[in-house]
N, C-alpha and C positions, 0 to 999 in steps of 0.2 A: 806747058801752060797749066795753072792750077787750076783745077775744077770749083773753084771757092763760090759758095752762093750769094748775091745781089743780099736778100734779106739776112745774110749773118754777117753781113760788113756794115749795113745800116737799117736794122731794126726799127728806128727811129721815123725812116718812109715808110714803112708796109704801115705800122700800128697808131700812127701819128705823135701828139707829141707825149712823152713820157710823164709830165707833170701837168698839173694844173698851171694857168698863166698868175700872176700875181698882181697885187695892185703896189701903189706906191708905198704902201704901207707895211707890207709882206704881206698880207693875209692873200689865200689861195682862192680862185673864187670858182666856184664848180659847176664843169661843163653847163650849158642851157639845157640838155637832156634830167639833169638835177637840180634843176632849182626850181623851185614850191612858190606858185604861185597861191597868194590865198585865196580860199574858195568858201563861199558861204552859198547857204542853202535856196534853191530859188524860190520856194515853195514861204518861207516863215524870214529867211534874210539872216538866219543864225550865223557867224561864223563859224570855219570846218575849224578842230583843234590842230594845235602847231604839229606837225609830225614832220618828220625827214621824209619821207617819200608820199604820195599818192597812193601808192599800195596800199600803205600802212592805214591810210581813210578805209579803203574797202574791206579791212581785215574785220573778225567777231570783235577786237576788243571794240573798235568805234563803229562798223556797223552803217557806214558812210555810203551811199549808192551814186552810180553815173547811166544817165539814161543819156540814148540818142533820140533825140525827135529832130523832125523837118519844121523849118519854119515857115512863114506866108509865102517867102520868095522862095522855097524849093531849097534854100540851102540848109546842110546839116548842122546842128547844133549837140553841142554835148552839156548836159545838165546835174549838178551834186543836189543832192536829199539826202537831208539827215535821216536816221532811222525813225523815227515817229512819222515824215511827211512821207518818206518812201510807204510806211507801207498802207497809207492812207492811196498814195499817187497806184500802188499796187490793186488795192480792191477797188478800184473806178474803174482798171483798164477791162478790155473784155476781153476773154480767154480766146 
């Protein structure tokens, strides 16, 4: 009996699926882990600029912040600030 391994006869279960799914058009459309919800600032209402990842907000070139605060009812919220509101939202808080 060959010793042959489960994952080298179908890669396609361990890793899932190889490709992006398509739409009826061909266009690929990418995973929900990638796709850019738009986010504008809570503090002024700016919107955040186009970028491919949410990273790419937090990075020096845009400067973009996410805070967690709790809301009235206890639950967690996550909030974007542009670089002007952040760092106004920064010197209010108390160290």
């Amino acid at each position: 009996m060959s010793a042959t391994r489960r994952d080298s006869l179908y890669p396609e279960m361990l890793d899932g699926p190889t490709s992006a799914p398509s739409t009826p058009s061909g266009h690929t459309i990418p995973p929900e882990s990638e796709q850019r919800v738009s986010h504008r600032c809570v503090d002024c209402s700016t919107p955040a600029p186009k970028t491919e990842t949410n990273y790419t907000l937090i990075s020096s070139r845009y400067g973009w912040r996410l805070t967690r605060t709790v809301d009235a009812n206890g639950r967690r919220m996550m909030e974007w600030r542009c670089p002007s509101c952040y760092t106004r939202h920064r010197a209010k808080r108390p160290l």
